[in-house]
C-alpha positions in Angstrom: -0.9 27.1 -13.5 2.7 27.3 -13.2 3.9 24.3 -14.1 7.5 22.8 -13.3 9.5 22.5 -15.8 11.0 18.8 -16.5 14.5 19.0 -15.4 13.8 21.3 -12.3 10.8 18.9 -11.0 12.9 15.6 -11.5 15.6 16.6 -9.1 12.7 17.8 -6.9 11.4 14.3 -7.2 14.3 12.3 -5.9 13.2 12.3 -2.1 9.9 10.5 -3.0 9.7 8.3 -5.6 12.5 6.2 -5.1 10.9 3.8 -2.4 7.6 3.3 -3.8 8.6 0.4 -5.1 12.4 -0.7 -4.8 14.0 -3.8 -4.1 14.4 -7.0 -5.8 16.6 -10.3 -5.1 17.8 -10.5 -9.1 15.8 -14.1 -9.4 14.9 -14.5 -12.7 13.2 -18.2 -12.2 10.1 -18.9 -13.9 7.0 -18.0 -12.1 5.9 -20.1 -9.4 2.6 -21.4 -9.2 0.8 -20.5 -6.2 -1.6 -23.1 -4.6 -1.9 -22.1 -1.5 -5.4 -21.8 -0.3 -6.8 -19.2 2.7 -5.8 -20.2 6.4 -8.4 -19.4 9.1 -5.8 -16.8 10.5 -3.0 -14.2 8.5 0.6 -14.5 9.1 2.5 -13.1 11.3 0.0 -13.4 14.2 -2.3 -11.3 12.1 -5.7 -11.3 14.0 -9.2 -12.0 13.1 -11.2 -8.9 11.7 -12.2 -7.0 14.6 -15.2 -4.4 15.0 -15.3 -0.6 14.1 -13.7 1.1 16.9 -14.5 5.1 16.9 -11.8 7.3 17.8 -12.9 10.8 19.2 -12.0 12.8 16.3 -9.5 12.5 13.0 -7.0 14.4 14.5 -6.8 12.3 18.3 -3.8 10.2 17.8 -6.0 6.9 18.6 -4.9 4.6 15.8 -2.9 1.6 17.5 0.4 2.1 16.5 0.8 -1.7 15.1 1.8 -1.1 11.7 5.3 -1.6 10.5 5.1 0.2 7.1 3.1 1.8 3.9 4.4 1.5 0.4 3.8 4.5 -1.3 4.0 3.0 -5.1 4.4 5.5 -7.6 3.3 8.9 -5.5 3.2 12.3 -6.8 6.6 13.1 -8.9 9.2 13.3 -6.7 11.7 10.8 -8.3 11.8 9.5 -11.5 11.7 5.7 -11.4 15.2 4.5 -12.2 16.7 3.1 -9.0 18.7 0.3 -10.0 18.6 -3.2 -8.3 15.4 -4.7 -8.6 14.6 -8.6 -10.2 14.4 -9.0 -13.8 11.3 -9.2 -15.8 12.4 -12.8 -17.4 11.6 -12.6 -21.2 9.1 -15.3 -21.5 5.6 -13.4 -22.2 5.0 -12.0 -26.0 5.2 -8.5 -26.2 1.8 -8.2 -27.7 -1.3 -10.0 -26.2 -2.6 -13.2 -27.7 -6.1 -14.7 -27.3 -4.4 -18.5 -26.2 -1.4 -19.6 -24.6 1.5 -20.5 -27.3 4.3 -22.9 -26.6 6.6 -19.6 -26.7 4.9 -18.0 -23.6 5.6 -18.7 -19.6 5.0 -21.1 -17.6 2.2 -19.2 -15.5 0.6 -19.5 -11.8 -2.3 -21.4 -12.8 -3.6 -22.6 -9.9 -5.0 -19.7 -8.1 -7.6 -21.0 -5.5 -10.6 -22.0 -7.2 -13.3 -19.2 -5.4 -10.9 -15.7 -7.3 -12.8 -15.3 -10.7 -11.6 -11.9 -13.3 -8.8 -10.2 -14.3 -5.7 -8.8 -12.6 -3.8 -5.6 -14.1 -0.9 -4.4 -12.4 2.6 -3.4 -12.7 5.7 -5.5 -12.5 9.2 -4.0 -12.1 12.5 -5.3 -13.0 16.0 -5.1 -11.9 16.2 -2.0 -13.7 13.6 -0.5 -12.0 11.3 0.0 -15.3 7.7 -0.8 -14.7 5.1 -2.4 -17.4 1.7 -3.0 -17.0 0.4 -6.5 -17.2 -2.7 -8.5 -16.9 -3.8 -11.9 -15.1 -6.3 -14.1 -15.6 -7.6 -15.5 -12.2 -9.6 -18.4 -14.4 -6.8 -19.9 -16.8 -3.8 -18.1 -15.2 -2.6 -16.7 -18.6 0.0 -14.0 -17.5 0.2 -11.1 -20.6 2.6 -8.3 -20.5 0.6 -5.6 -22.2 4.0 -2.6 -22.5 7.4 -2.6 -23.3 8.2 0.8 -24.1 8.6 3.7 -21.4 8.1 3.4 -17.8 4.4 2.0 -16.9 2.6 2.8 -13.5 -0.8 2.2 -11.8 -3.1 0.6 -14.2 -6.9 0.5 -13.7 -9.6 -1.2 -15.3 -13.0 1.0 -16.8 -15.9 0.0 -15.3 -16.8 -2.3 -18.2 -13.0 -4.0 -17.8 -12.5 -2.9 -22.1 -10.0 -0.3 -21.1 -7.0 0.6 -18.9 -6.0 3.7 -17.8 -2.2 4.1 -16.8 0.4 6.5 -16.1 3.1 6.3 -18.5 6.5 8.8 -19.9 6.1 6.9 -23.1 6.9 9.7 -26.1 7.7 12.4 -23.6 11.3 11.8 -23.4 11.3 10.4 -20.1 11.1 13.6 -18.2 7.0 13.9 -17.8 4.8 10.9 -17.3 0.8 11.9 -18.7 -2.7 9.3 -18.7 -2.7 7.0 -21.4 -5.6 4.2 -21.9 -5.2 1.4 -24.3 -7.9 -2.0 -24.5 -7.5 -4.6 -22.5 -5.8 -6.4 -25.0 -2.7 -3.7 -25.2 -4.3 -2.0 -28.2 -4.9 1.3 -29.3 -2.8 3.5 -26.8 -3.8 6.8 -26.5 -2.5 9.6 -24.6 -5.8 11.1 -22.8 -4.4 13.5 -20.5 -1.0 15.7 -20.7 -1.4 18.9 -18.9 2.7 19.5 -19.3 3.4 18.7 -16.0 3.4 15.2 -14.1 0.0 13.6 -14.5 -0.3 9.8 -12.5 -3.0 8.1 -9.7 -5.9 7.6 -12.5 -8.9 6.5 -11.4 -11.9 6.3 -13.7 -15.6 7.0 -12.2 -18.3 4.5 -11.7 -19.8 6.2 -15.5 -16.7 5.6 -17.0 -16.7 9.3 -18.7 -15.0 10.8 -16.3 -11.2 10.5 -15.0 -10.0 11.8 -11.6 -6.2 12.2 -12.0 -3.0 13.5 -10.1 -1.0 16.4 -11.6 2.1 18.1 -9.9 3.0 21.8 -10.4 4.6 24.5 -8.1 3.0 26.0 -5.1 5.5 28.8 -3.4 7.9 27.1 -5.1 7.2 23.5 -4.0 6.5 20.6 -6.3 3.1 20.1 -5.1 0.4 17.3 -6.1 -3.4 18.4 -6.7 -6.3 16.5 -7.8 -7.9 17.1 -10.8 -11.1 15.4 -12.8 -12.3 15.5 -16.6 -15.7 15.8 -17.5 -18.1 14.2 -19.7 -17.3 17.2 -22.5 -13.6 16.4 -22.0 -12.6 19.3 -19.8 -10.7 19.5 -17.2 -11.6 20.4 -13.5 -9.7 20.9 -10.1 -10.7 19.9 -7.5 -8.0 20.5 -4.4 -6.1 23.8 -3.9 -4.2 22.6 -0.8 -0.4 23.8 -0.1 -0.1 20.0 0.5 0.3 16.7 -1.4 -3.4 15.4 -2.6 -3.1 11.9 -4.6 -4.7 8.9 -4.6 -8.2 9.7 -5.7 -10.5 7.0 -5.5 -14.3 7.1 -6.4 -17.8 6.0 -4.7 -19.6 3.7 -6.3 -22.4 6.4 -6.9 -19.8 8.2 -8.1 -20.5 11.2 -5.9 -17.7 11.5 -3.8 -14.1 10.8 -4.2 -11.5 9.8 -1.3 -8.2 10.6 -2.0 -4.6 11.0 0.8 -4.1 14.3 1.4 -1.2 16.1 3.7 -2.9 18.9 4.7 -2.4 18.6 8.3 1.2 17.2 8.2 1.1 14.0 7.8 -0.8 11.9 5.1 -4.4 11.5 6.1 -7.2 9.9 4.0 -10.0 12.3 3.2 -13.1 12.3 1.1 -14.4 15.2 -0.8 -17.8 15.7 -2.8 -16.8 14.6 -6.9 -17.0 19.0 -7.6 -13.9 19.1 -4.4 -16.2 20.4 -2.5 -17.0 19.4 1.1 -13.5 18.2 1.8 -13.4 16.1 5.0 -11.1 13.3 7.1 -12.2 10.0 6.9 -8.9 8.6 8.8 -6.3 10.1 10.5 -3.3 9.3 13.0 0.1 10.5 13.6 1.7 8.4 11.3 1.0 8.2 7.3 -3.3 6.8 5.6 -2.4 6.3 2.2 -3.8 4.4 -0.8 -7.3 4.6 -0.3 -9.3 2.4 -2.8 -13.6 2.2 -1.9 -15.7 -0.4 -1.7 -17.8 -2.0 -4.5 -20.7 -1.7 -2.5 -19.7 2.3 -0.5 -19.3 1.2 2.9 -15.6 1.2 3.6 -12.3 2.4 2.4 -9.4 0.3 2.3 -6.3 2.1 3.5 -2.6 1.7 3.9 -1.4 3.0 7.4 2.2 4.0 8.0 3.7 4.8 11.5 5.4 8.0 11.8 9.2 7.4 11.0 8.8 4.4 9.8 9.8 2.0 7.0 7.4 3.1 4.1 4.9 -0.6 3.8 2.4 -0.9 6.3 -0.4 -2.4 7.1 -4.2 -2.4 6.0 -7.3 -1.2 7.9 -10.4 0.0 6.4 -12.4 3.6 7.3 -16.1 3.7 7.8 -16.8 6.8 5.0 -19.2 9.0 7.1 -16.4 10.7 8.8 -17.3 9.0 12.3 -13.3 7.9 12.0 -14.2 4.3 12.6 -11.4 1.8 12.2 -10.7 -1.5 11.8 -7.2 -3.3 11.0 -7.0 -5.7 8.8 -3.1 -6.5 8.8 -0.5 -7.3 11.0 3.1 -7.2 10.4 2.4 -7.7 6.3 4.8 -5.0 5.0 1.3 -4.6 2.5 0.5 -1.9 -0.3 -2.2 -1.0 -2.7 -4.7 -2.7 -1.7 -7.8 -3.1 -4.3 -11.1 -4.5 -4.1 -12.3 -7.7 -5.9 -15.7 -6.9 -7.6 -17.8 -8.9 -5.6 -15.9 -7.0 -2.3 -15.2 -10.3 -0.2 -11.7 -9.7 -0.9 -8.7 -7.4 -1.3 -5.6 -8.1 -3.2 -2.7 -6.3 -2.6 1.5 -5.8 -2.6 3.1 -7.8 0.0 7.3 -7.1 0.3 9.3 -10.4 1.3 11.9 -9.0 3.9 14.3 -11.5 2.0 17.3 -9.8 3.9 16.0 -10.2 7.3 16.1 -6.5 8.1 12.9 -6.1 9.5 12.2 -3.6 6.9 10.9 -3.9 3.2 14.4 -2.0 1.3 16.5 -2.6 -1.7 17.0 -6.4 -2.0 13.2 -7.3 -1.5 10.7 -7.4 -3.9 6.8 -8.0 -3.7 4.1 -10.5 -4.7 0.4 -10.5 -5.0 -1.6 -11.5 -2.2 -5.1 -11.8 -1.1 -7.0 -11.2 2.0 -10.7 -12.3 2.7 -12.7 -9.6 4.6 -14.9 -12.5 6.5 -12.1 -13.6 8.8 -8.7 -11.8 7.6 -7.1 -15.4 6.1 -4.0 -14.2 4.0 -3.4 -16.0 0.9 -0.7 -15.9 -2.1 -2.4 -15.2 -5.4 0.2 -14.5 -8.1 4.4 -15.2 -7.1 6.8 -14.8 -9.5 10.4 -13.0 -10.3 10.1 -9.2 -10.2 8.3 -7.2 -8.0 4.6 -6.7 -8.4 2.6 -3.5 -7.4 -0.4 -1.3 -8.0 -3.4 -4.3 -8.9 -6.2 -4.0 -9.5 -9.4 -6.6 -10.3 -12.2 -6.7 -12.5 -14.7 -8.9 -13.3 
């Protein structure tokens, strides 16, 4: 491969990176705690699920053009992650994770609605724009930051919920970011995957011996995104070979097929491919921007963020049918959402939701994000985790 070297790939960078997740309004207040429970209907007007609509192929323009925006959060290396302005992480959790709450940690958002059982990992960015990786108990609320060193991106759970994988620049100077895994508790880091270029998106598969990952070297030279997958002997496989950006892998629950955002036919469509990269195929696409694919527990949809063309980058959610019929259904309206995730049980989705706290009408610099939930039986929004900073990239396990 010919790999980018760091400094030439962070200036490449610049164009990209910087909005996945920017904005915050400097509070540094102590969490709130959320009890608000599920209304029969989302904000904003949001309507009640509707039924799969097909659209006559994935490349017919038939998506209603009713979302606002699409968050890219950390998406292949374009930028490095230093944009300055967002909220401050306030100081109040121990840097290493406890077993009990102390009187020396946070107050925390304790009471979550009753029916949300697991864990939460995700990332939370201050005002310097640093991201750390942190975990949520849905039961007790305990809130435990899990890194402090390095910039910290996209955690997800193993199967079994003992592990994390992450993206992280930890040890690497700060100009590459590689796959690290550490316990649940913030132990035992280890750097998995470092290919010399800019590894991120990990996504382990249903078997948990296997790691589908994103790594960034030069096509004709472009900085350009590919998919790539470890095996069970610890090797390494790739799996796209598209003059495009691929990211966003996401695995069946058979673990037989990945979905993953691709660009191949301009803009960012969501795809699925067979868990070799063969049999690449659309699952959704529009004119504007599917991104952020994440399957469900039980295979039958894909949660996706959908962008309009030109566009502020949050959007809206909607899930795919996965047997390339391009079946649709919105789930958002007007929610400036991102990263949507499935809860194990797959009755719900939590995802990124920007305040417009400037009144813009777009999610910028000056917002920041909370976690949210959404329940697939009727759409009812609800907040799940608020607090100063601006959180991104969840995910939930049991």
């Amino acid at each position: 491969m010919a790999w980018i070297a760091g400094g030439i790939l962070i200036v490449a960078i610049l164009a990209v990176l910087i909005p996945r997740i920017t904005g915050g309004r400097g509070n540094t207040g102590p969490i709130a705690r959320v009890s608000a429970t599920p209304t029969g209907k989302g904000e904003a007007g949001m309507p009640p699920p509707a039924t799969f609509t097909v659209r006559p192929s994935p490349t017919t323009p038939t998506i209603p053009p009713t979302a606002t925006a699409t968050q890219p959060p950390p998406s292949r290396p374009t930028a490095t992650p230093t944009a300055t302005g967002l909220p401050t992480v306030t100081p109040t959790v121990t840097d290493r994770p406890t077993a009990t709450p102390s009187s020396t940690q946070p107050p925390t958002a304790t009471s979550t609605p009753p029916q949300h059982t697991g864990r939460l990992v995700y990332t939370r960015y201050g005002k310097d724009s640093r991201g750390d990786i942190y975990t949520y108990n849905l039961q007790n609320g305990q809130l435990v930051r899990l890194t402090k060193e390095g910039e910290n991106h996209i955690p997800r759970w193993s199967p079994d919920g003992a592990q994390i994988a992450f993206t992280s620049n930890t040890g690497s100077g700060g100009e590459l970011f590689d796959i690290w895994t550490m316990a649940a508790t913030g132990d035992n880091r280890v750097r998995r995957i470092a290919t010399g270029a800019w590894d991120e998106y990990p996504a382990w598969a249903p078997d948990g011996k296997r790691l589908a990952f994103v790594s960034t070297e030069l096509t004709d030279g472009v900085a350009n995104a590919e998919i790539f997958a470890t095996d069970a002997r610890g090797g390494t496989n790739r799996l796209t070979r598209n003059k495009s950006r691929d990211e966003w892998p996401a695995w069946s629950a058979d673990g037989k097929s990945i979905a993953f955002s691709s660009g191949q036919k301009g803009t960012m469509d969501i795809w699925i491919m067979n868990d070799d990269g063969t049999n690449q195929r659309t699952a959704a696409a529009s004119p504007g921007d599917e991104n952020q694919p994440a399957w469900a527990p039980d295979g039958s949809a894909i949660a996706f963020v959908l962008r309009k063309a030109t566009e502020d980058p949050y959007g809206d959610i909607w899930l795919a049918a996965p047997d390339g019929s391009g079946r649709v259904r919105q789930l958002t309206k007007g929610q400036f959402a991102a990263t949507p995730a499935w809860s194990p049980d797959g009755r719900w989705l939590v995802f990124s939701r920007w305040q417009d706290s400037n009144k813009s009408g777009l999610a910028d610099r000056g917002d920041e994000s909370d976690l949210w939930v959404l329940r697939l039986s009727d759409s009812a929004l609800s907040p799940l985790l608020v607090a100063p900073g601006s959180d991104g990239s969840p995910h939930w396990t049991r």
